[in-house]
N, C-alpha and C positions, 0 to 999 in steps of 0.2 A: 460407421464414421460419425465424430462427435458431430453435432449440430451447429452451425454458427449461426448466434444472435447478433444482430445489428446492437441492441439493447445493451450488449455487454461492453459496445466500444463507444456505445454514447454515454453509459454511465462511465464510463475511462477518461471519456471526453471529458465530463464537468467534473473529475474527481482532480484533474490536469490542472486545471482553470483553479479549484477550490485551493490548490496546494501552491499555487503562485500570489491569490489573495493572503493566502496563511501567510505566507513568507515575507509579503508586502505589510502588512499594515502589526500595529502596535498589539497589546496584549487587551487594552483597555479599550481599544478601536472592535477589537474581535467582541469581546465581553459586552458590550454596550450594542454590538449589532446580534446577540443571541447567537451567534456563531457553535454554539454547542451543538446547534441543530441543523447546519449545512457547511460553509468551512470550514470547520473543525472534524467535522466526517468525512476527510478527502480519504486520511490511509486505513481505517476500519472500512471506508468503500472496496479500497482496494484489496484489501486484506480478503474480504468475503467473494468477491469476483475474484481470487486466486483461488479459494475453497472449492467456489461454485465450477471454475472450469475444471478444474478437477475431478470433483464429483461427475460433472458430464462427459468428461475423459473417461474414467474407469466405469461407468452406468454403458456406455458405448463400447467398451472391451476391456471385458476384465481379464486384472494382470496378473500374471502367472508369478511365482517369485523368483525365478530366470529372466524373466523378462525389466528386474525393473532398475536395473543399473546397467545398461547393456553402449556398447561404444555408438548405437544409432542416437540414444537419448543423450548422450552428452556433447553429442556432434550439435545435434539440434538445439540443447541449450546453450552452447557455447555461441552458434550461431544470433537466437534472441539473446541474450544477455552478457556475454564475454566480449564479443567482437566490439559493440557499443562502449562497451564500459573503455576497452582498450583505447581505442581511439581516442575518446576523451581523456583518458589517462597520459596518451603520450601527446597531446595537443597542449595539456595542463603545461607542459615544463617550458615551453614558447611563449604562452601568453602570460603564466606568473614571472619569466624573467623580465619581461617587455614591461606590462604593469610594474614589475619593482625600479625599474628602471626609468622611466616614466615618472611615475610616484614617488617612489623612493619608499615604499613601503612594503616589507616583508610578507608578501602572501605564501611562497613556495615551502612547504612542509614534507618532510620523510621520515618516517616514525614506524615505531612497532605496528600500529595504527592502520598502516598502509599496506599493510598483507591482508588487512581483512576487508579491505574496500573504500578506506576512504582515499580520494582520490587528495593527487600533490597542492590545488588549489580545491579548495573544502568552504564547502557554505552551509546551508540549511538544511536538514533533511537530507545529510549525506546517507543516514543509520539506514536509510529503506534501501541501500545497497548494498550493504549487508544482509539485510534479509532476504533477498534475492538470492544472494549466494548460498544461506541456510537453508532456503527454499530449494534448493537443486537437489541438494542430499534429502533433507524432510519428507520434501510431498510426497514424491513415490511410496517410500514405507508407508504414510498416513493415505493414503488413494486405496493401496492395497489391503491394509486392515479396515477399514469403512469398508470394501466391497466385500469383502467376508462376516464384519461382528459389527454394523455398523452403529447398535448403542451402548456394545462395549468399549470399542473407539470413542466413540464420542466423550462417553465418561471419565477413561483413563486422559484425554487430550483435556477436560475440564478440573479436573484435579489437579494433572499436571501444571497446568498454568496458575490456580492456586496457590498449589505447591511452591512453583517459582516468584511468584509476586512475596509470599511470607518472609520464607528464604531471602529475598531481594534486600526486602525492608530491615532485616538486623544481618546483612553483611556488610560491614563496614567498608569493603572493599570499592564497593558501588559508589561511595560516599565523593572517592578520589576519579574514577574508572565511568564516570554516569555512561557515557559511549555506549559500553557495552552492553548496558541494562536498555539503554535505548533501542539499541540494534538486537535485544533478543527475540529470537522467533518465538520461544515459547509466550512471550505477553501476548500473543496473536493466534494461540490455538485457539480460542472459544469462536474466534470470525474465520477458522477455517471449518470450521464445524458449523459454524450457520450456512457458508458457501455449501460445503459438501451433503447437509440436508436442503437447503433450496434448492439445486440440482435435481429432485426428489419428486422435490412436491409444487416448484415454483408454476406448471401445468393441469395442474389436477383441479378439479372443480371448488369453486369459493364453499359449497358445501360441507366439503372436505373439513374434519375437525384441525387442521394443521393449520388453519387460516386463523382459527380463535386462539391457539397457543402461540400464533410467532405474531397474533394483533395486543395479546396480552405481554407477552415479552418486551414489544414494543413501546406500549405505556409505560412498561414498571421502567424502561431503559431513561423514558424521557422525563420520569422523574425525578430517576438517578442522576441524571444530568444536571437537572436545575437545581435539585440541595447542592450536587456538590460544588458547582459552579455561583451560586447564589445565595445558599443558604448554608442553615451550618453544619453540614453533614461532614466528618472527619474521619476517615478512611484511612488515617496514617501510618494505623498500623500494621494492614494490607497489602496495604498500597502506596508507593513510593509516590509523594505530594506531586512531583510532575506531570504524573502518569494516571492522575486519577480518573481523568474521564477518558482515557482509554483501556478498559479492562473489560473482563468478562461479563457485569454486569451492568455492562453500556453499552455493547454490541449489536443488542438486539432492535434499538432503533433503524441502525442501520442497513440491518440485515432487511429490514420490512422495506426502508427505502429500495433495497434490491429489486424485493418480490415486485413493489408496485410499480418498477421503473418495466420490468419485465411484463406485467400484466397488462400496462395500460396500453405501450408501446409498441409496434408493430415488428416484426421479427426481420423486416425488411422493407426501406420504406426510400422512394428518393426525393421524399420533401428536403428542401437547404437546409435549416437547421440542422436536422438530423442526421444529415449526410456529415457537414462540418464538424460538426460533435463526433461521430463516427471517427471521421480520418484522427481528428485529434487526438483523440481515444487511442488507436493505433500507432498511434509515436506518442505515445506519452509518457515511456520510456525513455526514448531520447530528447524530449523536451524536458524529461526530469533531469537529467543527466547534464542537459547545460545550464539549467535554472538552478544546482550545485555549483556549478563553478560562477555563474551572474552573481551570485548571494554572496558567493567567495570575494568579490571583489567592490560589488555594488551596495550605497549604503539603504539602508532599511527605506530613510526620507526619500528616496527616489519615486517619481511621479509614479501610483499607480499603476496606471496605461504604459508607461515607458517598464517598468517591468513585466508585466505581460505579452505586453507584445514583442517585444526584444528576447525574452525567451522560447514563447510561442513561433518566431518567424525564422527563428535560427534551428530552434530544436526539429521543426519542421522539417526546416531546408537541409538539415541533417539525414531525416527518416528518409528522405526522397533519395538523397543523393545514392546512401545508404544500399537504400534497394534498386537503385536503378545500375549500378555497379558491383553492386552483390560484395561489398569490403566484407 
């Protein structure tokens, strides 16, 4: 049976938090607080904590290839991921008529769009539900090749995303389409491949030479950051300008952030903080989930706190209800 880390739903916790600051404040407000190096790393957090539980998914029973599309796993995703989504989907068409009514202002949206997850009231940060949904079909294939060839996987998973980023930047298609380029799971192999080798070695003694290669990865990442955030590193040809400090070779900061949230951090702990950050962690699905439709309707100059907590207390009271009813 896989192991459960406390660690992994307190880094869920502030990756929740970091992804409602993002939302909340300006470009220049981020930039001017170094945000390269802690809100601006909320979905490469997440992205390596989907890797990493992965990885300790298949490290804990490895999957046969019968076993990895099977009607128990898609019961079970539908359960985390479908059900939520649902809800909020069909809640969307009550509160965008009401707000338009109210307002007088067109939020309610149905589009091509909306088959692949964006919901009918759409705000910030809808594309990570998409990814989600790419995640369903993805992982397993990629869990099950890492437990068999796991640095031919890795390789083929860093090319690819290469591959795709090149590709990206001279399809003109993207140009009209950005959505889609946002919402690709392939810009996020390299953080599943940090997840699915943390998994690995995130235990193993600091001795260990894996500790000088992901503390080296890490430097080069936090450089990579500030040329390209700072200085004048141009990457355009790679890398589609939006997207530049999240790619392959900026992940690696993150990924250490992983290691040492998990090294320093106790596996199980009932200090408050911890605990709070834990449960948050925990619904931080459905806290994302309405902090989409918040952004969908709420404007950006909205008090800090008043967006935080308003998505935090709702998205909350969602996860509770959620599981205390079993929808």
């Amino acid at each position: 049976m896989k192991q459960h880390l406390q660690q992994i739903d307190v880094i869920k916790g502030l990756a929740i938090i970091m992804v409602l600051l993002l939302h909340s404040l300006t470009r220049k407000d981020l930039l001017d607080s170094y945000a390269i190096y802690h809100i601006w790393q909320a979905v490469p957090l997440f992205m390596i904590v989907m890797g990493l539980n992965l990885g300790l998914s298949v490290h804990a029973k490895s999957p046969q290839a019968n076993e990895l599309y099977t009607r128990i796993y898609f019961l079970k995703k539908a359960t985390r991921i479908l059900t939520p989504y649902f809800i909020v989907f069909l809640l969307c068409v009550p509160i965008g008529l009401a707000w338009e009514w109210i307002q007088e202002e067109e939020v309610l949206t149905f589009d091509s769009y909306t088959w692949v997850g964006v919901l009918p009231v759409t705000g910030r940060g809808n594309y990570f539900i998409t990814l989600l949904l790419q995640s369903i079909v993805l992982l397993p294939i990629i869990g099950y090749a890492f437990s068999r060839k796991p640095i031919v996987t890795s390789v083929l998973l860093l090319a690819a995303e290469l591959a795709y980023h090149v590709w990206a930047t001279e399809f003109s298609f993207f140009d009209e389409n950005n959505y889609l380029h946002d919402a690709a799971f392939p810009r996020y192999f390299t953080a599943i491949v940090y997840g699915l080798w943390l998994s690995r070695i995130v235990k193993l003694p600091l001795r260990q030479p894996y500790f000088l290669i992901l503390a080296m990865l890490a430097v080069s990442s936090i450089a990579m950051l500030w040329f390209l955030a700072y200085g004048n590193l141009d990457l355009s040809a790679v890398f589609r300008p939006a997207w530049e400090l999240q790619q392959v070779f900026t992940y690696g900061y993150a990924a250490f952030l992983v290691w040492l949230t998990i090294r320093v951090l106790p596996s199980s702990s009932g200090k408050v903080p911890l605990r709070l950050l834990a449960e948050l962690g925990k619904a931080s699905y459905h806290i994302f989930l309405v902090q989409v439709i918040y952004f969908g309707l709420a404007q950006q100059d909205y008090p800090l706190l008043t967006n935080v907590a308003i998505c935090i207390i709702v998205g909350y009271s969602f996860f509770r209800a959620e599981k205390k009813w079993q929808l």
